[in-house]
N, C-alpha and C positions, 0 to 999 in steps of 0.2 A: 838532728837530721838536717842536710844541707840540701835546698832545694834549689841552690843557684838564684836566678834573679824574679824565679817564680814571686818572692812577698815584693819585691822592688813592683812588679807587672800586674799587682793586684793592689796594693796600693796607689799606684797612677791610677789604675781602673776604677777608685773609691773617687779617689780627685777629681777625675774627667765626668764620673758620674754626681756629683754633686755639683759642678761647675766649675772648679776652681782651674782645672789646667786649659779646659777650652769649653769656654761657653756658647759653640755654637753645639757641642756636642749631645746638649741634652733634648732637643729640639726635634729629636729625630723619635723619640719615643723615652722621654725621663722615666717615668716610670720603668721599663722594662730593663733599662740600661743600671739604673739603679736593687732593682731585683739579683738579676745577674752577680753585679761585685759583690752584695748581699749573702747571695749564697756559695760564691768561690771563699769568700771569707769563711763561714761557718765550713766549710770542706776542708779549709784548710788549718782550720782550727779542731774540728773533727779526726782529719789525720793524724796532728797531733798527739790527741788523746787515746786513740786503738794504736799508733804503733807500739808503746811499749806491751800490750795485747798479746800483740803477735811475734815482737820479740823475741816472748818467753817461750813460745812453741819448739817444741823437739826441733832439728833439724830434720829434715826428709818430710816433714809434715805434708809438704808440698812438691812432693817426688824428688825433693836431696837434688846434689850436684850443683856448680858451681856458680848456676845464674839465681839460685832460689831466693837468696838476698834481693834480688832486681826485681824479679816477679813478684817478689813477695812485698813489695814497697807499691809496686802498680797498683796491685789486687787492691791492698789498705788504703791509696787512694782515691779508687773507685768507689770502694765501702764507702768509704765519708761522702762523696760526691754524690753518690745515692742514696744516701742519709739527708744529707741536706735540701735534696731535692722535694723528697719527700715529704718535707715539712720537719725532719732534724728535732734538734732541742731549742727549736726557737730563737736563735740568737739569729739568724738571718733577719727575721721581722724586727728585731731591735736595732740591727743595723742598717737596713732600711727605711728605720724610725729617724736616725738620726742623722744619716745623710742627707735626708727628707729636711729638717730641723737646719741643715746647714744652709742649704740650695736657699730657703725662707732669708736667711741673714745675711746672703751675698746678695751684694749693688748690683 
């Protein structure tokens, strides 16, 4: 699935939250800015894993016709995005471990 430059804008988001593209950035609230990329990661790694899910579902699942593909990709992103907010399967807290871990190592 091609999400366009969505992992390019969530990857900056890890960097800028760790310090690496602008260090005045974290300054503003590190912690929260770091929480954030955290959890569009796991969402977005969450999506991942329920699209082939929903995939397999009948057609018309979701009332058929020609936008159901489109919808049906929102919906699964939202799932994950509400999974991970929720507290997910935890990999947001690992990736906020280690963001964490990096911020410590930059000058």
């Amino acid at each position: 699935m091609d999400f366009g430059n969505l992992g390019f804008d969530l990857l900056t988001r890890v960097a800028t939250a760790s310090g690496q593209a602008d260090p005045a950035a974290g300054l503003a609230g590190p912690g929260a800015e770091t929480r954030k990329a955290a959890e569009e990661f796991e969402a977005l790694f969450l999506t991942e894993m329920l699209n082939p899910i929903f995939d397999n579902l009948e057609s018309g699942a979701f009332g058929g016709g020609p936008g159901e593909r489109i919808y049906r990709s929102l919906l699964v992103r939202e799932y994950a995005a509400g999974i991970a907010r929720s507290g997910g399967l935890g990999l947001a807290d690992a990736v906020q471990r280690e963001i964490l871990k990096l911020q410590e190592k930059t000058p």
